[in-house]
N, C-alpha and C positions, 0 to 999 in steps of 0.2 A: 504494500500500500504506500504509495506516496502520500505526504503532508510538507504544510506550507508550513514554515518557522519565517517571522520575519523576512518574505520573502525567496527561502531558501528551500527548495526541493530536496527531501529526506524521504527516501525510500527505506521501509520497514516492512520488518515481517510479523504480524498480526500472532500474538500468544493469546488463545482463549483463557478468563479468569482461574477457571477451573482447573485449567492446566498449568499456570505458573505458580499457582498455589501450593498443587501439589508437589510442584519440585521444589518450593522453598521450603516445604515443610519435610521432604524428603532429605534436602540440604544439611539442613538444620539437624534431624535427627542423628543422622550418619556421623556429625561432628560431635554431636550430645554424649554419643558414646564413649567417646577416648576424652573430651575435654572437662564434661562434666568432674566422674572421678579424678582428674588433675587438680580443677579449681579446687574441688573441695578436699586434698591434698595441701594445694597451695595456700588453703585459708586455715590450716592448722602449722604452716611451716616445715612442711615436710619437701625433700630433694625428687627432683627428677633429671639426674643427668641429660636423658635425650629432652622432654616436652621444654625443659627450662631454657637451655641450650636454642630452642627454638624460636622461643618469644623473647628471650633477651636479646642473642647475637641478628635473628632478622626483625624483631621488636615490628611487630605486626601482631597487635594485641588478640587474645582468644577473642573478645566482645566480635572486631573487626571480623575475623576468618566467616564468624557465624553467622555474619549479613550479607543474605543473599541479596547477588545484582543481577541481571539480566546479561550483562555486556551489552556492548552497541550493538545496534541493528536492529534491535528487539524491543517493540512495543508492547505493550504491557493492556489488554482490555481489566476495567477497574470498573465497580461499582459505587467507589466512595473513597475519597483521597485519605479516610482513615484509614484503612486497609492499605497503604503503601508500602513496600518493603521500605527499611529504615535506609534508604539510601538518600542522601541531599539534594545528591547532583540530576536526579530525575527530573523532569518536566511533564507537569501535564498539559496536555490539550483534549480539548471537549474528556471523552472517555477514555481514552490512551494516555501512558507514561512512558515516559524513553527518556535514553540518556542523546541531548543533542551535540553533535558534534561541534558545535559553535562555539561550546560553552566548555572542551579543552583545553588546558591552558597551555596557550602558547610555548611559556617555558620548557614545559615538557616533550615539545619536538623533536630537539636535541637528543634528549635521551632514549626516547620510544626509535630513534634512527639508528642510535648506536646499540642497544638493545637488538633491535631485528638484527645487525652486523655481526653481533655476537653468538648469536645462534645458526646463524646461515654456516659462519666458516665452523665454529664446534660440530655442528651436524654432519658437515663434508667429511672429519678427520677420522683415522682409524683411530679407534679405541688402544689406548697402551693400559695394558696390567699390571705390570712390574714393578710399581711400588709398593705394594704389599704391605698400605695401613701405612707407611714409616712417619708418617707425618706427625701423629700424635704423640710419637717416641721423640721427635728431635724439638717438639714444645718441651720438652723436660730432661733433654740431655743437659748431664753437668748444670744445672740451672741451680742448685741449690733453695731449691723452694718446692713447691706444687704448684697448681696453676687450678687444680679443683680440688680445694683443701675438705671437702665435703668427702668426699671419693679414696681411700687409699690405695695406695701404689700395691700392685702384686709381685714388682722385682723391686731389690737392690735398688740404689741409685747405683752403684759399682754394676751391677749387673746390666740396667739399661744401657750405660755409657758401653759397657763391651760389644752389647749387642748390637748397637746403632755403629759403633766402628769396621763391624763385623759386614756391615750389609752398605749396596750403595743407595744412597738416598735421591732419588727419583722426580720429585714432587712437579706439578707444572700449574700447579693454581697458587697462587701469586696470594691471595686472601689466608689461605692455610700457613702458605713461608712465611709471610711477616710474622706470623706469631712463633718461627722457631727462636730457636737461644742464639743470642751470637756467635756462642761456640759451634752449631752447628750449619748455619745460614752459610758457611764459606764449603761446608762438606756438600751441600746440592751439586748435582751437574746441574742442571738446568739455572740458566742465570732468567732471573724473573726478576719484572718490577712492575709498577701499574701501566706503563709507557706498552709494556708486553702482556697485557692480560688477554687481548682476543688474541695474537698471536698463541697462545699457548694452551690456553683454554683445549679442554678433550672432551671425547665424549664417556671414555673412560673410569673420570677421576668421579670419585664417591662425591667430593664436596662441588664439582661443578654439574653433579644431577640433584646435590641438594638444591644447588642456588637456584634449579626454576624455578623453584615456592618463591624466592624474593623477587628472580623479575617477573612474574605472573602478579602478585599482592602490591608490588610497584603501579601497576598501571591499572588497579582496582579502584571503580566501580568500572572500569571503559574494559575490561576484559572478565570474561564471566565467571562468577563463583565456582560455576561447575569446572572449570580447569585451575583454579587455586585452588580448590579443594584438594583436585588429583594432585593437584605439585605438594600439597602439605603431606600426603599420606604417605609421598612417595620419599619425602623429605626425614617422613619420621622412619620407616624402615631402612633407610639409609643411616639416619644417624646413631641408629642401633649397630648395625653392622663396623660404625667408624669407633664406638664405644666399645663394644666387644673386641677389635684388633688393636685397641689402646695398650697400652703398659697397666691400667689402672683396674682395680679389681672391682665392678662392678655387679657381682655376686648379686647383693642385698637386694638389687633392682630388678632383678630377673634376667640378665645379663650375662651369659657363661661365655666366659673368655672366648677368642678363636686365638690360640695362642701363636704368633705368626714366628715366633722366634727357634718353631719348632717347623718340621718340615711339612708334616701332617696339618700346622695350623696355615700356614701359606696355601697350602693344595685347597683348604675351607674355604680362607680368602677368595682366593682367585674365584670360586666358583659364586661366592655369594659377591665379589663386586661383577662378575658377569650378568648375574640375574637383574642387578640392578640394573646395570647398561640397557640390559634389554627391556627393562620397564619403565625406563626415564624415557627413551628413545621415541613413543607415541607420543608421551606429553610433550617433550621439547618439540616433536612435527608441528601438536594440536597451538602449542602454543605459540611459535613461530607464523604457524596464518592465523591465529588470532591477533598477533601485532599488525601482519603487515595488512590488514584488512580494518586495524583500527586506523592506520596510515592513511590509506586510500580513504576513508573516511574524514580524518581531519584538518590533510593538507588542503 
């Protein structure tokens, strides 16, 4: 259906009420599950290495995840502006609600360009395996500290440092390196810096099929719940897997090690960052034409 906005021809596609209902309340429930039990966790003070990890490092609040948008393109039939999903940026006319492309903010052109840039060449690369988890070992080589003083260590500090000496460290997402130790930051082959993030960027790496949850929830309400959602879920079995091949014994959490220092836990590895590979691999498609189709909408 076309509609005039100030003049401006906006073709949309007509969601019977009944029908966006049901999938915001289907939305809603799917998240109920895994976030409720956390809040109410989080409102006695109790740890969650992965959920915490999530909302703090992509700080993309639980409330946020739970508010279903349409994305663009998608008009909304409505009986009563009370019944609105809680989203701001909607507009109504007569009986319809949509997100209008008018009303994106410029500033963010920029980044929604280099976003799509990001994913186009990650998509093209072959997948590398070969770093097997090391990342989380060289946040705590020789560091003299913890870095998650909640969590305790399952080796040595003598013990991590042999093993990290012992292996070569791989790493190609540039957001994980900054946070190794300085003692370790010169042991990487790969020289990274922000200058080289698309450069290096894989399809690969654990922490660059977490990041679709951040670029998916960056461009949220104008990108639809239902593929943030997919990027959180897929975000959270990923940062289970990155927390199991950690140095840090996360037992208490349900968390049984994959110990990579052994040869049996590498062979784990490998398999479980392959499943991911291949489970990021649809979202990062779906959510690459969902940028570039929000693109063509708001240039």
């Amino acid at each position: 259906m076309e509609l005039m906005t100030d003049d401006i021809a906006v073709d949309l596609k007509i969601k019977p009420e009944s029908e966006w209902r049901n999938t915001m309340q289907s939305h809603e429930n799917e998240l109920a599950k895994l976030l409720d039990p956390y809040l109410k966790k989080r409102s006695m003070h109790q740890k969650d290495p992965v959920l915490d990890f999530l909302f703090e490092y992509y700080a993309f609040r639980p409330s946020h995840l739970k508010r279903w948008s349409p994305g663009i393109g998608m008009a909304l039939e409505i009986s009563s502006t009370s019944d609105l999903p809680e989203v701001s940026e909607l507009t109504v006319l007569d009986n319809l609600a949509f997100l209008d492309p008018k009303h994106f903010p410029d500033k963010r052109l920029k980044s929604l360009r280099w976003t799509i840039e990001l994913l186009k060449k990650s998509s093209g690369k072959k997948p590398l395996f070969g770093c097997f988890g090391m990342h989380e070992w060289a946040m705590v080589y020789r560091a003299g500290e913890v870095r998650h003083e909640q969590i305790p260590l399952r080796l040595s500090d003598d013990e991590i440092a042999e093993f990290v000496e012992s292996r070569p460290l791989l790493c190609t997402h540039f957001d994980a390196f900054r946070f190794f130790t300085e003692k370790a930051k010169p042991m990487n082959r790969n020289e990274l810096s922000r200058e080289k993030f698309q450069e290096m960027e894989q399809p690969g790496c654990l922490h660059t099929n977490m990041d679709l949850y951040k670029w998916a929830y960056k461009f949220y309400p104008w990108i639809s719940s239902e593929i943030v959602r997919k990027a959180f879920f897929n975000a959270v079995k990923t940062r289970k897997v990155d927390m199991q091949a950690s140095p840090y014994d996360a037992r208490e959490f349900g968390l049984e090690p994959i110990k990579i220092e052994t040869e049996n836990g590498r062979k784990v590895y490998l398999e479980k960052q392959t499943e991911i590979f291949e489970s990021s691999m649809p979202i990062r498609e779906e959510l690459f034409e969902a940028m570039e189709d929000l693109l063509v909408w708001v240039e």
